[in-house]
N, C-alpha and C positions, 0 to 999 in steps of 0.2 A: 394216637399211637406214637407219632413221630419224640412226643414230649416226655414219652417213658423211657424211649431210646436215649434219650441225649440227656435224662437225669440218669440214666444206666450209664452209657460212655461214660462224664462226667464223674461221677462215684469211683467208677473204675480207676479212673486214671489218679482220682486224690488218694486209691487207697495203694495203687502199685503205681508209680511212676516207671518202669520199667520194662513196659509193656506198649510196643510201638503200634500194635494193632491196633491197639482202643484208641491212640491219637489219630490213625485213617480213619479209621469208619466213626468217630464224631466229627470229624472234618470234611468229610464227605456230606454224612446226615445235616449239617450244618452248612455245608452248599448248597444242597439239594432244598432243603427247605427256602434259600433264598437268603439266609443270612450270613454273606460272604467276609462280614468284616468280622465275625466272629468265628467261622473258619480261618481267616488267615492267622488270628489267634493261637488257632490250635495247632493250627500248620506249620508256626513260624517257632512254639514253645516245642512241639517233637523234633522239629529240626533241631533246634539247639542241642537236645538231649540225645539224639541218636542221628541225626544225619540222613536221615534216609529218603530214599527217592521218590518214594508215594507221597508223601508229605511235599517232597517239592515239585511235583505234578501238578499238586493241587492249587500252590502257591500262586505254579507258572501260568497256571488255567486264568486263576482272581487276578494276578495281573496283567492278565491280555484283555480280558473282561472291562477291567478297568482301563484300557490303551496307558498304563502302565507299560512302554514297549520297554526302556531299560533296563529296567526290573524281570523285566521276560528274557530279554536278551541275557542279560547275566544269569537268572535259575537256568533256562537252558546250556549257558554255558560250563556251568555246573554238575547239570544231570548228565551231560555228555562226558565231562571228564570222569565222574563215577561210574559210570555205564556203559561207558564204550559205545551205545547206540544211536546209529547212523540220524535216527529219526528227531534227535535234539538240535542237531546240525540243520537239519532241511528246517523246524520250526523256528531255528535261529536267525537263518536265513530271511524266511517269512516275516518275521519281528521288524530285521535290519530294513525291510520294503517298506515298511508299514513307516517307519522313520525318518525312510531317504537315503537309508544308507547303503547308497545300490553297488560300490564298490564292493562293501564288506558283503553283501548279499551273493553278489558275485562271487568272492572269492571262496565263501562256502558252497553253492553249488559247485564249483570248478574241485575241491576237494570231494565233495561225494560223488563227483563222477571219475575222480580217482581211483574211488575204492569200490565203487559200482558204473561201470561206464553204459549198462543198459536203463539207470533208472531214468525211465521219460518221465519224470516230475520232475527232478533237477534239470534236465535236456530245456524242458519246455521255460522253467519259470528263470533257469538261465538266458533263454531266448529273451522272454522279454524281458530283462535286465537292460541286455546289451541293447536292445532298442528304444530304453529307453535311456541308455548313455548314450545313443548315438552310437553305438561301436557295431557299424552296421556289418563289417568282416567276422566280427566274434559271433555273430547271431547267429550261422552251423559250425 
């Protein structure tokens, strides 16, 4: 079944390039099946052509997948600046840990509990930042 979809996607998008929908859902169906390098293919050729944010979802997913964290760091910092959404920040964050980069991890939590000073996932994953810099005053 999966093989008719992705000769369906595929058709699709040779015969209208134009059409950003049929590049998520082959890009999708193409993850989901497991074949990730040929989703970031598709991922990476809609982006070019349209820009769009589901496309770079999908990117950011393959490259966390991959511990690709630069790569993640930058599409999130991407999706954030097109989207406004707090939540590319906090996985940005997550990226910079996964890297070492506990400063910059820091200092996006410390920005979303700017703009949301209740959210206990920044609270928390800010705590152990700080513990793990040693900044045993910053830790509440």
């Amino acid at each position: 079944m999966t093989d008719y979809a992705g000769i369906f996607y595929r058709s699709s998008i040779e015969k209208d390039k134009t059409n950003p929908d049929a590049y998520i859902s082959y890009a999708n169906l193409l993850l989901q099946t497991g074949n990730e390098h040929a989703a970031i293919d598709v991922a990476t050729e809609g982006i070019e052509l349209f820009n769009n944010p589901e496309l770079m979802k999908i990117r950011m997913s393959i490259f966390s997948s991959w511990y690709m964290w630069h790569d993640a760091v930058s599409e999130a910092t991407t999706l954030y600046n097109l989207t406004h959404d707090i939540k590319f920040i906090e996985r940005r964050a997550r990226f910079y840990r996964f890297i070492g980069l506990l400063n910059n991890a820091c200092n996006d939590y410390d920005y979303i509990l700017k703009i949301d000073s209740n959210n206990t996932d920044a609270l928390f994953n800010r705590a152990i930042v700080n513990l793990r810099l040693s900044n045993e005053d910053e830790v509440f």
